[in-house]
C-alpha angles and dihedrals in degrees: 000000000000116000103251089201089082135069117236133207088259087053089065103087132116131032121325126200127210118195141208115233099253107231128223113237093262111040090107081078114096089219096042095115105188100047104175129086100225091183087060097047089056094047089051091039095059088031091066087034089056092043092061105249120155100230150000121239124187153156089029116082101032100059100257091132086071092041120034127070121255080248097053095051091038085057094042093058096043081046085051093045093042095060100035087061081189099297090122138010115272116211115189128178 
């Protein structure tokens, strides 16, 4: 029996959206310490939910792997998860 936790090639259909790691006003700053503006992830997050895409991508194509903390990113995908409650896939990283 196949395993049902994994996508497939024939889960890959649709439009996926990959998005930008929203910044808080000040993350230009080399001491700001909590960079990413979580209110604006969800409201991405259920925006393209709402929009009808297939599936989320983030922290992988804008350069957020060389400039945000291991925290940051860990918070943004629980922020991601969290608003998504399984209604679509969730890629991170």
């Amino acid at each position: 029996m196949p395993r049902r936790d994994r996508l497939t090639v024939n889960d890959v259909h649709g439009a996926w959206a990959i998005i930008p790691t929203p910044a808080v006003d000040n993350a230009e700053d080399w001491r700001c310490e909590d960079s990413i503006d979580y209110d604006e992830v969800a409201r991405a997050v259920n925006g393209l939910i709402e929009g009808g895409v297939d599936a989320i991508l983030a922290q992988g194509t804008f350069g957020e792997g060389a400039t945000i903390t291991w925290e940051e990113k860990k918070k943004m995908m629980e922020v991601m998860v969290e608003t998504a409650r399984g209604r679509k896939p969730i890629f991170v990283g």
